[in-house]
C-alpha positions as CSV (number, residue, x, y, z in Angstrom):
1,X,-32.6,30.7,-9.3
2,X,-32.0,29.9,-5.9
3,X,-34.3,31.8,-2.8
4,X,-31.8,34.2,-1.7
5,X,-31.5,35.7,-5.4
6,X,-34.8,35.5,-5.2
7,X,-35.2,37.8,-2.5
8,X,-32.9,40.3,-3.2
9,X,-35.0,41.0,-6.8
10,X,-38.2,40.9,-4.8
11,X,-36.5,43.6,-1.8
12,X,-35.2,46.2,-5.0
13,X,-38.8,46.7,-6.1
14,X,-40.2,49.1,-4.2
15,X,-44.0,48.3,-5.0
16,X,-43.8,45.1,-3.2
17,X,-44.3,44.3,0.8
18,X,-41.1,43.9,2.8
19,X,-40.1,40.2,2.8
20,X,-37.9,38.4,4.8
21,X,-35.6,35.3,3.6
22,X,-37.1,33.0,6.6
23,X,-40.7,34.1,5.0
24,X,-39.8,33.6,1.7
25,X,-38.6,30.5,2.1
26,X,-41.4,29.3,3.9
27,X,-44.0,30.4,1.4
28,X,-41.6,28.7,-1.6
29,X,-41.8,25.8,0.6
30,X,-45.3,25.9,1.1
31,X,-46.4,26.5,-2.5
32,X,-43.8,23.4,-3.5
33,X,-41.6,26.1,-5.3
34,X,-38.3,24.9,-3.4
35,X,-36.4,22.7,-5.9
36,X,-35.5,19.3,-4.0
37,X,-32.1,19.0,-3.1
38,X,-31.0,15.4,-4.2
39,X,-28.6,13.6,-2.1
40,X,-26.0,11.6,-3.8
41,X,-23.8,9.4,-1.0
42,X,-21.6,6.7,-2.3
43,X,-21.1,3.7,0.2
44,X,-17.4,3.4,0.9
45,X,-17.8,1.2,4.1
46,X,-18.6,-2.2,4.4
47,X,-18.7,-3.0,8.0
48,X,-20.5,-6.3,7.7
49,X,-17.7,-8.4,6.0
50,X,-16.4,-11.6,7.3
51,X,-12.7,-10.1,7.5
52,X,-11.0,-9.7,11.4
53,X,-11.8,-6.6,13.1
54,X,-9.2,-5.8,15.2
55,X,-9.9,-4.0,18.5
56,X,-9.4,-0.2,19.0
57,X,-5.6,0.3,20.5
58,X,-5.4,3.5,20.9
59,X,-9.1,4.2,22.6
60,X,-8.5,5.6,25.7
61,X,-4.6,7.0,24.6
62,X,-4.1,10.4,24.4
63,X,-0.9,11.6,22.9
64,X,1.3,14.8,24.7
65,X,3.7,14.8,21.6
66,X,4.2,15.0,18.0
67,X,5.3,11.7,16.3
68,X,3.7,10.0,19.6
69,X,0.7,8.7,17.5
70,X,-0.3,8.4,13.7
71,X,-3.6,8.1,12.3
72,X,-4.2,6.9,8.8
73,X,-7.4,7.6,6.8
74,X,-8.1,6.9,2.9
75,X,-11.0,9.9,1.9
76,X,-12.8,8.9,-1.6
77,X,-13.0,11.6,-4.6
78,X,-15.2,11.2,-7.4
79,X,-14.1,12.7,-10.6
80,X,-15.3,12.4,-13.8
81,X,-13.7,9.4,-14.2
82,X,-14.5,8.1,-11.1
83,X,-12.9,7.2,-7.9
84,X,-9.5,8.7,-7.0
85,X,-8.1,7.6,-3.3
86,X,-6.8,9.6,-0.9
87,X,-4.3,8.0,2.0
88,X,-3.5,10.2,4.4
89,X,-1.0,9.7,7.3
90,X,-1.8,12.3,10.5
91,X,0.3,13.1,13.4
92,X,-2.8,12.9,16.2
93,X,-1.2,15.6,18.6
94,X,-0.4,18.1,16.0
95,X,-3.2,17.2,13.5
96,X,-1.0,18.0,10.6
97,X,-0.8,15.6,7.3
98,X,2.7,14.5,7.5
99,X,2.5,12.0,4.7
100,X,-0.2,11.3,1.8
101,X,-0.4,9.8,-1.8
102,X,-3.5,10.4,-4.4
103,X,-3.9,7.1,-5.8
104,X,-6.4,5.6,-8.5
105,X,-6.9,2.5,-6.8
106,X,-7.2,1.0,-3.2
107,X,-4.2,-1.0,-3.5
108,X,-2.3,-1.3,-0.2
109,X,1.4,-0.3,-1.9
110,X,-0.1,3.6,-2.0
111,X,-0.8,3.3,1.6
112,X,2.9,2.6,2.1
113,X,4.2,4.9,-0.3
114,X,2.0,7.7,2.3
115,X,4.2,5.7,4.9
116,X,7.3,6.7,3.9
117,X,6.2,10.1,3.0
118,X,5.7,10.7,7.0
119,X,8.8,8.5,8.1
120,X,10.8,10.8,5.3
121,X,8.9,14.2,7.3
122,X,9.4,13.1,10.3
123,X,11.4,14.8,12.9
124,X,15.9,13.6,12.7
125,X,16.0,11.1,15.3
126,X,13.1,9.9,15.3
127,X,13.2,5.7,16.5
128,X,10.2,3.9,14.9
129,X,10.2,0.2,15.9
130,X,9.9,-1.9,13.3
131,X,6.4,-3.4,14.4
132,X,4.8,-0.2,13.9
133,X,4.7,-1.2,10.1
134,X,3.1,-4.2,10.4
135,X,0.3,-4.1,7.8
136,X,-1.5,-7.6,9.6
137,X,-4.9,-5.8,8.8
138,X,-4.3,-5.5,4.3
139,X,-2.8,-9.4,5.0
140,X,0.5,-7.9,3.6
141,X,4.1,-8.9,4.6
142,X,5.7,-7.0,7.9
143,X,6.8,-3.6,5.7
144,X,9.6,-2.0,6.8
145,X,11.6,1.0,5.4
146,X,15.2,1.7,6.8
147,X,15.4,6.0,7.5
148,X,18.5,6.8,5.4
């Protein structure tokens, strides 16, 4: 039973003192009645590797316009299974997901396949040279998908 369930039975009898939640936490806390909250992290970043880091290109850019500037980000979901990934394609001015694929590995093709995604959502007329799919940093080919 957590402390603010706690407290609410303790404030409907009426034979006890008035309690706050602040109190009553303290006095759980001090009698070691608080169950320990355990903290389970996962290490998903590896930043000592002996990979190239390439430099920040966008550091002091900030965009004035949708489709101006993507950001990519892979978020990591346990399940009972385990790991499920996340790739996620963001316009930066807008902040809206524009192009993302669950996968169940790390492989770089689900990347691209949240790649297209955003080319296919992206606004008609859109001109997106064909270096901005280089993949130099997954050691990939040049990628390149042709809008239809």
């Amino acid at each position: 039973m957590g402390a603010r369930k706690l407290l609410i039975m303790i404030q409907s009898q009426k034979n006890l003192p008035a309690l706050g939640r602040d109190k009553l936490i303290s006095w759980l806390r001090e009698e070691g009645l608080l169950v320990k909250t355990r903290i389970r992290r996962c290490t998903t970043t590896d930043s000592a590797h002996h990979y190239h880091k390439y430099s920040n290109l966008i550091r002091d850019f900030v965009p004035y316009r949708r489709n101006q500037l993507w950001v990519t980000d892979i978020t990591y979901i346990q399940t009972l299974q385990g790991f499920i990934y996340l790739n996620l394609i963001t316009d930066a001015y807008s902040r809206k997901i524009i192009g993302w694929r669950l996968a169940p590995t790390l492989e770089a093709k689900y990347s691209t396949q949240a790649l297209d995604m955003a080319i296919d959502n992206a606004e008609e007329g859109l001109e997106i040279p064909i270096e901005a799919y280089n993949t130099v940093a997954l050691d990939i080919p040049t990628y390149s998908k042709t809008k239809e």
